[in-house]
C-alpha positions as CSV (number, residue, x, y, z in Angstrom):
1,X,275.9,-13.9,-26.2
2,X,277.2,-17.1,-27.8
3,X,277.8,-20.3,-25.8
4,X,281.2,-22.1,-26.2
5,X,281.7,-25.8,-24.3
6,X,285.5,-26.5,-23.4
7,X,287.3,-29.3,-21.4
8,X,289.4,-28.2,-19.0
9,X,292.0,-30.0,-16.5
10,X,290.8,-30.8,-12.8
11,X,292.6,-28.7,-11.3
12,X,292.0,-25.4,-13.4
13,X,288.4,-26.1,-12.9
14,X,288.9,-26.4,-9.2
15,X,290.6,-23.2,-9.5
16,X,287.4,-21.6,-11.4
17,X,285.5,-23.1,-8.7
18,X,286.8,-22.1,-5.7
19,X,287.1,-18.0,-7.6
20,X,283.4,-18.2,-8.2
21,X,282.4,-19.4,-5.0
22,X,284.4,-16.9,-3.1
23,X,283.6,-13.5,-5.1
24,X,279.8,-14.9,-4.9
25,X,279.9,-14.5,-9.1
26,X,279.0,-17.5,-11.5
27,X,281.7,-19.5,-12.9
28,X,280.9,-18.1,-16.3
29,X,281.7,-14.4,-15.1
30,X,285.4,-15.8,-13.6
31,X,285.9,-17.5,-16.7
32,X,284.3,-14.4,-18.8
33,X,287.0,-12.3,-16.7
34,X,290.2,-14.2,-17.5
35,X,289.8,-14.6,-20.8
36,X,289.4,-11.0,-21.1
37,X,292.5,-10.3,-18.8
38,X,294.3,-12.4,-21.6
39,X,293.2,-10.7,-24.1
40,X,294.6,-7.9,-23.2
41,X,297.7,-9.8,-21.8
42,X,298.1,-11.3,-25.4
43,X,298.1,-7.5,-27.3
44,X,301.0,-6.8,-25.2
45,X,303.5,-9.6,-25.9
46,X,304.4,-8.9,-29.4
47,X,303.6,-11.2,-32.3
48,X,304.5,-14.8,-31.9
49,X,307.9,-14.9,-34.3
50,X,308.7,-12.7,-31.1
51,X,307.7,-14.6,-28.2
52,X,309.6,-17.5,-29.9
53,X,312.5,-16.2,-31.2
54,X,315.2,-17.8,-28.7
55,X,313.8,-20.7,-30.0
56,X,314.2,-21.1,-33.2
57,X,317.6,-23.0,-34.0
58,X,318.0,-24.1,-30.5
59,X,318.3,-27.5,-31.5
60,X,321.4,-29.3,-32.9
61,X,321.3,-32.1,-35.3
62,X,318.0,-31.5,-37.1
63,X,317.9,-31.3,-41.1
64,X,318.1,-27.7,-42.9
65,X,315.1,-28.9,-44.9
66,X,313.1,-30.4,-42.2
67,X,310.1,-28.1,-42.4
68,X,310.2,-28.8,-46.5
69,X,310.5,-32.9,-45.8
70,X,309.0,-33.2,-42.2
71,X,306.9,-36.3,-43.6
72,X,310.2,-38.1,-44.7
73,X,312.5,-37.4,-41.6
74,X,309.8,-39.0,-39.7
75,X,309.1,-42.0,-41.6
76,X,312.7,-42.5,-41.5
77,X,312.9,-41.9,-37.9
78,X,310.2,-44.5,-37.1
79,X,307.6,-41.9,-35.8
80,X,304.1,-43.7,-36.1
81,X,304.9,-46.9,-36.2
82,X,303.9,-49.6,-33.6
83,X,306.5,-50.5,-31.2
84,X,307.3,-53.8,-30.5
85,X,308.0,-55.5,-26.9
């Protein structure tokens, strides 16, 4: 079995915490168990173009060629640079 170090917020780890402490199982086997619940979760859904789709064009205003020039409609947006007080 492999080991894999992730961060996770306070409050999820608090979550993970409180499950292992009251099913008396190590916080590895909670963790262990959800991932696997999402696994199967995640075969269910449908691909992502799917899970997305009522997204895509939602937004007014945006070029038709922004995912060609996505580099130059944010340089000329000002994305990046320092702001100034």
């Amino acid at each position: 079995m492999k080991t894999v170090t992730v961060r996770l917020p306070d409050s999820v780890a608090a979550q993970i915490e409180a499950e292992a402490r009251r099913r008396q199982m190590s916080k590895s086997d909670v963790v262990r168990e959800r991932l696997e619940a999402g696994q199967e979760y995640g075969a269910t859904t449908g691909s992502t173009i799917e899970r997305i789709s009522d997204l895509i064009g939602s937004i007014e205003g945006l070029p038709s060629d922004l995912s060609r020039r996505k580099k130059h409609f944010l340089r000329t947006t000002g994305y990046g640079r320092k702001r100034t007080r």
